[in-house]
C-alpha positions in Angstrom: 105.7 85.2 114.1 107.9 82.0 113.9 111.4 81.6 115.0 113.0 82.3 111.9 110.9 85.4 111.2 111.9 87.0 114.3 115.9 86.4 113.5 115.3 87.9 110.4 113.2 90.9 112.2 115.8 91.2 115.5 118.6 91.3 112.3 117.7 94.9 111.5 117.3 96.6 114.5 121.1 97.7 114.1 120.0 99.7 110.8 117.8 101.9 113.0 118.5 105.6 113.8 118.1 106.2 117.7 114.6 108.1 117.2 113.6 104.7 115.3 115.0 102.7 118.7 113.2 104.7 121.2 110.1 104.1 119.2 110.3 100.8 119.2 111.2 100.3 123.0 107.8 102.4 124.4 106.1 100.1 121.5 107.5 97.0 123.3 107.3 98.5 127.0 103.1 98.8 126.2 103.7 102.7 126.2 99.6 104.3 126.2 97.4 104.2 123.1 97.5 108.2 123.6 101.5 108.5 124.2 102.0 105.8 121.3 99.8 107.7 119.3 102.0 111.0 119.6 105.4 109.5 119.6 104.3 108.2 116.2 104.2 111.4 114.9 106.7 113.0 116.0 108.9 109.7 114.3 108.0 111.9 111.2 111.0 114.8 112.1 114.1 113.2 111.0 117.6 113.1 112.5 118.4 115.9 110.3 115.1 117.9 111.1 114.8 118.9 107.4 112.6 121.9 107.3 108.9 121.7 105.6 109.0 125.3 104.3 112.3 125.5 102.7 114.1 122.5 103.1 116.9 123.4 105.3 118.4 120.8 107.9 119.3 121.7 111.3 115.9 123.0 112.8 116.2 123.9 116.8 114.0 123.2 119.4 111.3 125.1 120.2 109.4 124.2 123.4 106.0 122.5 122.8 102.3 123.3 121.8 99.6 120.9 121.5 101.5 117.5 123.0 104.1 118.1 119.8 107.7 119.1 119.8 108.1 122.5 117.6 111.3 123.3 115.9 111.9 126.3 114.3 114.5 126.8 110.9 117.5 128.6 111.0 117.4 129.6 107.6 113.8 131.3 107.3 113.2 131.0 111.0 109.8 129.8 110.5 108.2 127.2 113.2 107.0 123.6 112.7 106.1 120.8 114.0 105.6 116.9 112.5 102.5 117.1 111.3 103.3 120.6 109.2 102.5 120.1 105.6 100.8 116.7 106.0 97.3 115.8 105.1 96.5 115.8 108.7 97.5 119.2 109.8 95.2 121.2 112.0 93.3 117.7 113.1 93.2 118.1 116.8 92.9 115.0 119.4 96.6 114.0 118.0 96.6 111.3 120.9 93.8 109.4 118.6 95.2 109.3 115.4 97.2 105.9 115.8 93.2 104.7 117.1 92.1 105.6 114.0 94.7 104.4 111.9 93.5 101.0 113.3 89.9 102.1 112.5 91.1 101.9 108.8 93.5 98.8 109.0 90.4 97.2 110.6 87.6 98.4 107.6 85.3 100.2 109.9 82.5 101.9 108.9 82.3 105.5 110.3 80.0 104.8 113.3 81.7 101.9 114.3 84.7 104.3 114.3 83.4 106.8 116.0 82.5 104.9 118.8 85.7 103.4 119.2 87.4 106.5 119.1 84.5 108.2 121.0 83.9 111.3 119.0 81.7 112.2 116.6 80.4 110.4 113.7 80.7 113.7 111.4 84.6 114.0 113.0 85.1 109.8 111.6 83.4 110.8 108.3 86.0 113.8 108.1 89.4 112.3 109.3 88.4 109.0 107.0 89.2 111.4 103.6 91.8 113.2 105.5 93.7 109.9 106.1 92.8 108.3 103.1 93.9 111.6 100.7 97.4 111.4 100.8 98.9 109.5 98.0 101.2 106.4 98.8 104.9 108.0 98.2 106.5 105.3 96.8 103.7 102.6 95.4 104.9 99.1 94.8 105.7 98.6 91.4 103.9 96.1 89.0 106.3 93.5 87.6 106.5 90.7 85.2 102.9 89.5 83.9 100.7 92.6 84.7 96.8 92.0 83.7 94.9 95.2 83.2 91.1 95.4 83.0 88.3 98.2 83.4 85.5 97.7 85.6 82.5 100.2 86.1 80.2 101.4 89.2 77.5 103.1 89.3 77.9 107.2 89.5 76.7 108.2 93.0 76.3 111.9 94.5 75.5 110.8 97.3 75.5 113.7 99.8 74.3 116.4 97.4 72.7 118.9 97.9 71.2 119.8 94.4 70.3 116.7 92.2 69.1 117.6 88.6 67.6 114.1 88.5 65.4 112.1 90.8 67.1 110.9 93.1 67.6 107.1 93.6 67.2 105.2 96.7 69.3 102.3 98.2 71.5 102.6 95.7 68.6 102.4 92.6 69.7 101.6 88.8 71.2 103.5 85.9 68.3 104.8 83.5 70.2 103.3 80.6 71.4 100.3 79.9 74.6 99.2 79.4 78.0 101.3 79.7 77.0 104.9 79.1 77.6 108.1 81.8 76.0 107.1 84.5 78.9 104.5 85.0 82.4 105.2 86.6 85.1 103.4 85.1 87.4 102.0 87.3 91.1 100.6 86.0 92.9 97.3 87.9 96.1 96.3 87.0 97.4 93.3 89.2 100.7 91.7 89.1 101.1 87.4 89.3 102.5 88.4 92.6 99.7 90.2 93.7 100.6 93.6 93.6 97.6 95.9 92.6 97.2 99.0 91.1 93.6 100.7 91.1 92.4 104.2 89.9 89.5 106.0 88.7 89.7 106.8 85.3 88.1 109.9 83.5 87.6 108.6 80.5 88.5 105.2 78.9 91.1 106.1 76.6 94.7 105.2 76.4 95.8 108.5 77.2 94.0 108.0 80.7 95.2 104.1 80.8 99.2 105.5 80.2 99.1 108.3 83.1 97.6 105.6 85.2 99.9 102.5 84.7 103.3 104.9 83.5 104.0 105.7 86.9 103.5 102.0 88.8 105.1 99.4 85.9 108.6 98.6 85.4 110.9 98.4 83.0 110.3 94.8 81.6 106.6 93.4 81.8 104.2 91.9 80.0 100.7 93.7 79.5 97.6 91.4 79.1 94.4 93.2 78.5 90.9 92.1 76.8 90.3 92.7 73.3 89.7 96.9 74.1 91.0 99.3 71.0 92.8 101.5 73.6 95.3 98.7 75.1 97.4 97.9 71.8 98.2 102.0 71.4 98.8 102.2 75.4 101.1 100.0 75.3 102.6 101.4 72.5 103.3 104.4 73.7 104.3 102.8 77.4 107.0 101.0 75.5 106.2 97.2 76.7 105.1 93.9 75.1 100.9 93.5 75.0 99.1 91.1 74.5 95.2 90.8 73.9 92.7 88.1 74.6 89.5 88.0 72.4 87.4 87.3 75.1 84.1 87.9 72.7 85.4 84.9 70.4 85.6 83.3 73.8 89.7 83.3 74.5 90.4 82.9 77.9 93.7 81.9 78.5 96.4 81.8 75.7 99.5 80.1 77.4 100.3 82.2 80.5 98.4 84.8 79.4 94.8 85.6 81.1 93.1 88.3 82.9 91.3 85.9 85.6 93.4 87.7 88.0 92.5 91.0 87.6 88.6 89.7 87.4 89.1 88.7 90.7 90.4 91.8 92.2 87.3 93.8 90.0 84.8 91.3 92.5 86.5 92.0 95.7 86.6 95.6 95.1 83.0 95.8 94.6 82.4 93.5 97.7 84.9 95.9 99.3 82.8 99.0 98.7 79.4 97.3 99.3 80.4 97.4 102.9 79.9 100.8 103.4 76.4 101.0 101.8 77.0 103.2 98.8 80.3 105.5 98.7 79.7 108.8 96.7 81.8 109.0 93.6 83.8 111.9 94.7 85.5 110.1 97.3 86.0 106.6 95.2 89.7 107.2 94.5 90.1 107.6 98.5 88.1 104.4 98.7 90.5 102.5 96.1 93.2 103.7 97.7 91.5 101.7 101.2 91.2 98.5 99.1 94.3 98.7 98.1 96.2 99.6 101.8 93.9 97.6 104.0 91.9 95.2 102.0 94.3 93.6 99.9 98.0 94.4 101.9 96.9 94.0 105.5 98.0 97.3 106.7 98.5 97.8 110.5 97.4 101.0 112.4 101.3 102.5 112.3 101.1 102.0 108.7 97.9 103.9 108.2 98.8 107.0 110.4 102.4 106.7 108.6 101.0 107.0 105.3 98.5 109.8 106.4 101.6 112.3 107.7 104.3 110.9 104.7 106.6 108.8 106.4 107.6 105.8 105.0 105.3 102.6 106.2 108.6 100.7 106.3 109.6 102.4 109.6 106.3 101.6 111.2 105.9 98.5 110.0 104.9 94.8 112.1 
């Protein structure tokens, strides 16, 4: 971090509630991996100690159980603690969970995980989808020029049990060629500045395509897309300007328009998931959701664990 980076970084520690400050002094004073890693959590619980169960601010101290501060509601006088109603609830070993986060920020496989955690690889395996299951609260939005493409991977089921076809070994072929079934289709929509928007999609239609980008565009952009049937009606019914490249007639660019972008995010995603030696279909959104956090925006090991228990990354952030 230069000079001017830190002014600009020392500028908002003023805006910071006094949890937020006591945070960030045992972060500076090299506080334990294991004490950092539970402070981090509790970070969760607001000033106002809002309750998970029915919303009511005000909650009291309750003693502790498990290394975590409990409060309990004055309203409906039930208990909690910070990691009630998160994704991450009931995990135990609480003083490994910022460890882990790093595990993600870092892209390691499971193994590699578990040894630096030192538990089990089947506990890695398990806290990977319980980490990576929670949905960002407030994505990024996609702005100005927004490329949108489809890409496809092969189906996997890896991991079960009962296969009604052979099954196929280091990853194998589809039986058919071209797109047909045995393909997942995969939908990337990246802004010019890099923003990046992936999802798995159930079926390529511009139903799907809406529910997908409705949610992450704003207000004013400009969709570029190949020459697909679905786009011109998504975009339609999403209420923005569209425009399509015939990339069969061999349009590439037309002006500012181009989808080279987006092509480049469909090979680094595939290079992302190639890592991990064949990820099983039902966990691919989880695995976009990695690409997307720690491939492509550099997440730290705060960030990971924030995102995990539904506190805003902001706070956590380097």
């Amino acid at each position: 971090m230069d000079h001017k980076q830190f002014q600009e970084w020392l500028s908002r520690i003023d805006g910071l509630s006094l949890a937020q400050r006591q945070q960030a002094q045992a972060v500076l004073l090299g506080e334990t991996e294991p004490s950092a890693s539970l402070a981090a959590i509790e970070a969760r619980v607001a000033e106002d100690r809002e309750c998970p169960h029915c919303g009511t601010p005000g909650a009291v101290s309750r003693g502790k159980a498990r290394g975590l501060q409990r409060y309990q509601c004055k309203a409906c006088n039930k208990t909690f603690n910070a990691a009630t109603g998160t994704a991450l609830q009931g995990l135990h070993k609480k003083d490994r969970w910022l460890a882990f986060g790093g595990c993600l920020a870092d892209g390691l496989t499971v193994r590699a995980s578990a040894k630096r955690c030192n538990f089990a690889v089947s506990t890695a395996f398990r806290w990977r989808h319980r980490f990576l299951g929670t949905k960002d609260q407030d994505p990024p939005k996609l702005k100005g020029i927004v490329e949108a493409d489809e890409t496809y991977v092969l189906k996997s089921r890896k991991g079960d049990r009962k296969l009604d076809r052979k099954a196929r070994r280091r990853g194998g072929k589809a039986s058919k060629r071209g797109l047909s079934d045995e393909q997942v289709p995969i939908l990337v929509a990246v802004d010019r500045g890099g923003t990046t928007a992936c999802s798995v999609l159930p079926s390529v239609t511009a139903d799907s395509i809406h529910s997908v980008l409705e949610p992450r565009i704003d207000d004013d952009i400009l969709l570029v897309t190949d020459g697909n049937n679905v786009y011109p009606p998504c975009a339609k019914s999403l209420g923005v300007r569209h425009e399509a490249l015939n990339q069969s007639a061999g349009e590439r660019v037309r002006g500012v328009a181009h989808i080279q972008t987006a092509n480049n995010r469909h090979s680094g995603l595939k290079d992302f998931l190639r890592r991990y030696r064949g990820v099983s279909s039902k966990y691919l959104e989880n695995y976009l959701r990695w690409f997307e956090r720690c491939d492509l925006l550099k997440s730290s090991a705060r960030s990971c664990l924030a995102t995990a228990i539904g506190t805003s990354c902001t706070q956590f952030a380097n």
